[in-house]
C-alpha positions in Angstrom: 0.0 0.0 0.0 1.4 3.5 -0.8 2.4 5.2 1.9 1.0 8.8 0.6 -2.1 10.3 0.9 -4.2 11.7 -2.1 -7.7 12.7 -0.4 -6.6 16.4 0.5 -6.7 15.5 4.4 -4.6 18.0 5.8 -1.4 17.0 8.4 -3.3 18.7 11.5 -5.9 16.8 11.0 -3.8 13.5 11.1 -2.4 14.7 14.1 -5.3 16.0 16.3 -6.9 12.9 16.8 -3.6 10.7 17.7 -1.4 10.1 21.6 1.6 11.6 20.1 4.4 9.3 21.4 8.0 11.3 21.8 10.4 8.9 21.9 14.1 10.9 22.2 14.0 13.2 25.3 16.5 13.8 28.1 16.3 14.9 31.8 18.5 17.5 33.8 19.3 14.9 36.7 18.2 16.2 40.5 21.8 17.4 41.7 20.3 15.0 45.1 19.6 11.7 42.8 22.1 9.7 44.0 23.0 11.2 47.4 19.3 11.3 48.7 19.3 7.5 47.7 22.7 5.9 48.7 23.4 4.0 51.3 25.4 5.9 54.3 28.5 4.2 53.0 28.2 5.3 50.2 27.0 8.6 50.0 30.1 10.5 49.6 31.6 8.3 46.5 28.3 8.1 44.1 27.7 10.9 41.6 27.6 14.7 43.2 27.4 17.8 42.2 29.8 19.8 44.5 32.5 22.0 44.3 36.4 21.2 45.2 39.6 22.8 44.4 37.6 25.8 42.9 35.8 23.7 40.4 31.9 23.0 40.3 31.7 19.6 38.9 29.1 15.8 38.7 31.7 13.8 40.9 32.1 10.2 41.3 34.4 7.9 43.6 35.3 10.9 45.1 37.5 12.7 42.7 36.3 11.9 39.4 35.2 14.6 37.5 31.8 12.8 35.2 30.2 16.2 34.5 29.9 19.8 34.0 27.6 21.8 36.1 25.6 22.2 33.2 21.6 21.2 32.9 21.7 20.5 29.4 18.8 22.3 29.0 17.8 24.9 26.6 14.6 25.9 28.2 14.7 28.6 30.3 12.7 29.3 33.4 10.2 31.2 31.5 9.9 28.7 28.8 12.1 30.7 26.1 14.6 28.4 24.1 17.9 29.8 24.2 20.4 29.4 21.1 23.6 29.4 20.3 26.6 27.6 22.8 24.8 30.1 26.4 23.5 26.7 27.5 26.8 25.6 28.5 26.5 28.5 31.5 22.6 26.8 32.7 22.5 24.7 35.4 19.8 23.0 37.0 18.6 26.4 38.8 18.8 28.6 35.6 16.5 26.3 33.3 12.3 25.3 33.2 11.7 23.0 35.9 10.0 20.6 33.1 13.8 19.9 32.7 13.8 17.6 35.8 10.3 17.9 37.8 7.5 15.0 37.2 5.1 17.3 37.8 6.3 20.1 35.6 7.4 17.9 32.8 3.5 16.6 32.6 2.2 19.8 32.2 4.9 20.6 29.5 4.1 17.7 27.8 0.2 19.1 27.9 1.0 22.4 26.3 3.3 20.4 23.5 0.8 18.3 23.0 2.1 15.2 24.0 0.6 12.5 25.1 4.1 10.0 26.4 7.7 10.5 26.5 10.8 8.1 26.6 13.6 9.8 28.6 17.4 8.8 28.0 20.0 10.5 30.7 23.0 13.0 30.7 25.3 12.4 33.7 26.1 8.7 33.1 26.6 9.3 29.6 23.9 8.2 27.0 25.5 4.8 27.2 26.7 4.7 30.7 30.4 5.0 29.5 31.1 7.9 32.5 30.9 5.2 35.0 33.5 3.0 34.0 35.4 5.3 34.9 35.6 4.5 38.6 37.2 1.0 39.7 34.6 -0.3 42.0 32.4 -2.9 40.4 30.4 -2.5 43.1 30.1 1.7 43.4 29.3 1.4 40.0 26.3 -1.3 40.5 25.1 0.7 42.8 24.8 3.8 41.3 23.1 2.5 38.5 20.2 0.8 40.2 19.3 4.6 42.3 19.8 5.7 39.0 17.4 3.1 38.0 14.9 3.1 41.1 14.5 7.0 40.4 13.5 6.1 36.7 10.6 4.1 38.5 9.7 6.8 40.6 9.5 9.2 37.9 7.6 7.0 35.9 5.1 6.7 38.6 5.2 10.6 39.5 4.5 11.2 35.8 1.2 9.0 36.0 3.0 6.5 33.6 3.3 9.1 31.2 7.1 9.4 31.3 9.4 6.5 30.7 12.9 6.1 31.5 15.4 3.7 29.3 17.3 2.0 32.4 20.9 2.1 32.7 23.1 -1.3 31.6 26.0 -2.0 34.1 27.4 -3.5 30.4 30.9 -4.2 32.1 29.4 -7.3 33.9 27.4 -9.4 31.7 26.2 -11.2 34.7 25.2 -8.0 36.9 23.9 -6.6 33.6 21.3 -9.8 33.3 20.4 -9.6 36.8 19.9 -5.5 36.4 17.7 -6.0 33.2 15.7 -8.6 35.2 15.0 -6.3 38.1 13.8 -3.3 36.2 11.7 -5.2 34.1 9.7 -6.1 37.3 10.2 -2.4 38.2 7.9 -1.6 35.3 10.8 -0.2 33.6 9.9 -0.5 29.3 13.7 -0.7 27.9 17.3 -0.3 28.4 20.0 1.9 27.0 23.4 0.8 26.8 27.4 1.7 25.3 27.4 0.9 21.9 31.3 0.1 22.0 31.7 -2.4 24.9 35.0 -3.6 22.9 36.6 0.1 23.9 36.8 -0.7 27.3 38.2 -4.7 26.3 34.9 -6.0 26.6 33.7 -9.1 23.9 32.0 -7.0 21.4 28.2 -7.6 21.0 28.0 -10.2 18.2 30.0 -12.7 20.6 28.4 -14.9 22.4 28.9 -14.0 25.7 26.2 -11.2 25.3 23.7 -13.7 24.2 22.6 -14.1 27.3 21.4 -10.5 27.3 19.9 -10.5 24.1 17.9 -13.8 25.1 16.4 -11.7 28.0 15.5 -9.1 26.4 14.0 -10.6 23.9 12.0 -12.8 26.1 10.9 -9.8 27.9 9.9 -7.4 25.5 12.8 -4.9 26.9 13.7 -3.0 23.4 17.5 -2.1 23.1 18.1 1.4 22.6 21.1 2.9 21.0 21.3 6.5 21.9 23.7 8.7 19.7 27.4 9.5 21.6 27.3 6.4 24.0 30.3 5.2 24.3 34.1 7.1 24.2 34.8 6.9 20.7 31.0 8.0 19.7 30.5 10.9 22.0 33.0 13.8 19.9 31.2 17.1 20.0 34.4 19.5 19.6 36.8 16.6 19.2 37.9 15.0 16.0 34.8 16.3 14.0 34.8 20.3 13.4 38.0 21.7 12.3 40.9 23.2 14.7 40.1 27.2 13.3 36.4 26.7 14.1 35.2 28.7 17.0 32.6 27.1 20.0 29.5 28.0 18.3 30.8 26.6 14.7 32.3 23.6 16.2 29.2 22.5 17.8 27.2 22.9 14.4 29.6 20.6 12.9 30.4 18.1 16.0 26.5 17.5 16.5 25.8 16.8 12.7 28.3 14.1 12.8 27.1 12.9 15.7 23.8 11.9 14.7 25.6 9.6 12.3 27.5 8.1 14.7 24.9 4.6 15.2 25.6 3.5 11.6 28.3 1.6 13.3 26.7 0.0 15.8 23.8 -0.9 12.9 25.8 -2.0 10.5 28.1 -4.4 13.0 24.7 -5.4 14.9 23.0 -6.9 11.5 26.2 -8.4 10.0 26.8 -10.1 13.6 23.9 -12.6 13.2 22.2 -11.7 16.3 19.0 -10.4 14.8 19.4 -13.7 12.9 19.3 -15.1 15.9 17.0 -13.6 18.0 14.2 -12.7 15.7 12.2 -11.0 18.1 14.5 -8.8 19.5 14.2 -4.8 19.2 16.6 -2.3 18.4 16.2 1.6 18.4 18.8 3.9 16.9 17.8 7.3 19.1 18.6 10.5 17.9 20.6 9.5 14.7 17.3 11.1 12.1 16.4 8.5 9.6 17.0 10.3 5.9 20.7 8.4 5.9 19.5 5.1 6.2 18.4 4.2 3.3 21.7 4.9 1.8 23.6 3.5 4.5 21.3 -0.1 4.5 21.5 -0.2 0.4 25.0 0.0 1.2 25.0 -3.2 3.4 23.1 -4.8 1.3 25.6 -4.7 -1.4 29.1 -5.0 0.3 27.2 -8.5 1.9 27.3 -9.7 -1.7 30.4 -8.2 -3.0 33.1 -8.4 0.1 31.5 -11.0 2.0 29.7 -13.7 0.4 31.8 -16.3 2.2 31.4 -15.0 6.2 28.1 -13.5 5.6 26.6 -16.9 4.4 24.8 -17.7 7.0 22.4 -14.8 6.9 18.7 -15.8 5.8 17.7 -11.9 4.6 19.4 -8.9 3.0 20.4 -6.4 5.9 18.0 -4.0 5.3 15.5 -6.5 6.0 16.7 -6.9 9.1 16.1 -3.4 10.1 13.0 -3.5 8.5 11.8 -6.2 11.2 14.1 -5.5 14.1 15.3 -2.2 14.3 13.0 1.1 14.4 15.0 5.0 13.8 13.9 8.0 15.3 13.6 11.7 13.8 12.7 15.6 14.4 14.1 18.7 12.6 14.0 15.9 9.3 11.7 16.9 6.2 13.1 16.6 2.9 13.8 12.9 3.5 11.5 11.7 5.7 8.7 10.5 3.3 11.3 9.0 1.0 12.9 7.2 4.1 9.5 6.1 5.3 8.6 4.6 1.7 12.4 2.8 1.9 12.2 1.3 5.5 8.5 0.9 5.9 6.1 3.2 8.1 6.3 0.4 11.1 10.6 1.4 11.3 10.0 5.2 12.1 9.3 6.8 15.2 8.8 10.7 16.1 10.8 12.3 18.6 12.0 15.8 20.1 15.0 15.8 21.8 14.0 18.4 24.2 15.3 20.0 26.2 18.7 19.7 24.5 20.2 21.9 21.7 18.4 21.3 18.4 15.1 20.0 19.9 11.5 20.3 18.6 10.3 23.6 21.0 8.1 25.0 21.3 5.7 23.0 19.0 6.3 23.5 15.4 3.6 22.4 13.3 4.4 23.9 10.4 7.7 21.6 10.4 5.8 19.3 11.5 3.1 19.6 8.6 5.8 19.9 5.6 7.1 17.0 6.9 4.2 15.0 7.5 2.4 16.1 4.3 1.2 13.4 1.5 1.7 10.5 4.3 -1.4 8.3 4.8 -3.4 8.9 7.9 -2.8 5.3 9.1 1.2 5.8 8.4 1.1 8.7 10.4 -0.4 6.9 13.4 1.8 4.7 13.2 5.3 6.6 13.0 3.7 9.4 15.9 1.7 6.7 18.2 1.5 3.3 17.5 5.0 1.9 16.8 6.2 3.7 19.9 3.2 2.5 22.0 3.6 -1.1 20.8 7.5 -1.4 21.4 7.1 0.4 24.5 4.3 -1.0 26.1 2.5 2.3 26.6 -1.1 2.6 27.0 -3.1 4.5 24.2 -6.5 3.7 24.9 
């Protein structure tokens, strides 16, 4: 079936009726998160926010600096979106409270007109790479499961509304099988994990030792979610991207567009692994990345299968870009040229909506004339789909 419209239904129409479903945002942790949670013995070594030796920093294990006193929020107090590189002087005081209070973030969500959100962190990294940093297994355990319990308690402060992609402790296969486990019976809906365990000498994902982990989730629904920048190598916002001459404001542009390309890696190594071969039911989300490259980037696969691997590559049943077309689901926002031709490429059931706020480059306040150029010609059941349904589905959220 075509995936365009031709009856002259207009794209507010389409998206009146529907439980718009925003499946990239962040949250500005509470400086208290882990403190106000930790056991006594371990108050003083999980994440902080103080200040020592003149710096203001997120500290962990006592003196390792995680994270800039920043809230990563470009939503002011008054709900004005500020531009340009003045974020980096916000913290948690100086930006809307929707940025980290249930309460506020529900009415936000009202006034944007949406209906759920799925909520990815900033302190731990997107892929929980900042807390290898420290070399206590067991500081690190812990600090992701408070991490993890507050997810639950948002969730539950939101009116199940909000949903938070727990933390992996991916250094400890075991731990992390155990962790995925718990917050599943937490009510937690997925997990987010580092896209380049092998950096920190870890068995890269298409080994075997993470089958275990990819057996779980399959068996309990718990999608896998890829955010852009988590791991060491991905996360490069003024690093090996923009050019030396280019000042702070110019090498952001150009460090955050190559950012958002960053997953193909983890894509293209995930499919050519065999493990969606293997676990057919398994689901994969590649946050934050925009969709409009994919098509290029799976044709791609497709044809260095047949022409530089026929031999190793054997044992694969389907072309790779069938495999994302049943496993794997991408997510856009500022997109519009592409998006329709993507959609027709992938399928509507691969494509989810998303904002990104309160970061830099999010959806806010509501655009709907973006929105409408970029929804414009789609069928009103495709539309559903990529703005409600396939998020609601994968997610387990309640639409009713």
């Amino acid at each position: 079936m075509s995936t365009h419209q031709t009856d002259g239904t207009t794209t507010g129409d389409l998206v009146a009726g529907l439980k718009v479903i925003d499946t990239d945002t962040h949250w500005s942790e509470p400086y208290d998160l882990w403190t106000s949670r930790a056991p006594s013995r371990y108050v003083d070594r999980v994440p902080r926010m103080v200040e020592r030796n003149g710096r203001r920093r997120w500290w962990f294990d006592g003196d390792i600096a995680i994270g800039l006193p920043i809230a990563s929020s470009v939503i002011d107090p008054e709900g004005t979106k500020i531009t340009g590189t003045a974020f980096f002087e916000m913290d948690n005081e100086m930006v809307h409270r929707a940025s980290f209070e249930p309460e506020a973030r529900v009415a936000m969500m009202d006034t944007l007109g949406i209906h759920a959100q799925i909520m990815y962190p900033n302190v731990a990294g997107f892929g929980n790479q900042n807390f290898l940093k420290s070399p206590d297994d067991m500081l690190r355990l812990v600090s992701v499961q408070i991490y993890n319990d507050a997810l639950a308690e948002f969730q539950d402060a939101t009116g199940q509304r909000v949903f938070g992609m727990a933390l992996l402790p991916w250094w400890d296969l075991e731990a992390a099988a155990a962790e995925i486990q718990r917050v599943a019976d937490n009510g937690l809906r997925g997990i987010v994990t580092c896209s380049n365990p092998e950096e920190a000498g870890l068995p890269d994902m298409g080994q075997p030792a993470w089958d275990p982990i990819w057996d779980l989730c399959s068996n309990l629904a718990m999608p896998v979610n890829f955010h852009i920048g988590s791991s060491k190598g991905n996360l490069d916002f003024f690093g090996k991207a923009p050019w030396p001459s280019f000042g702070a404001e110019r090498k952001l542009a150009v460090g955050s567009a190559n950012l958002f390309l960053g997953n193909a890696r983890v894509i293209g190594n995930m499919i050519y692994s065999g493990v969606p071969e293997r676990f057919p039911d398994l689901r994969f989300v590649s946050v934050e990345s925009g969709i409009g490259w994919l098509p290029f980037f799976l044709e791609s696969l497709d044809h260095q299968l047949l022409e530089t691997a026929p031999n190793e590559l054997a044992d694969l049943t389907m072309a790779p870009s069938d495999y994302f077309r049943r496993q794997f689901l991408g997510t856009f926002w500022f997109e519009s040229a592409m998006v329709a031709a993507a959609i027709d490429f992938l399928g509507p059931q691969s494509v989810m909506f998303e904002t990104d706020f309160p970061h830099p480059t999010c959806l806010y306040p509501r655009d709907d004339a973006r929105l409408s150029k970029t929804l414009a010609g789609l069928e009103p059941e495709v539309v559903q789909r990529i703005m409600q349904d396939n998020a609601a589905e994968l997610y387990r959220i309640d639409v009713s």
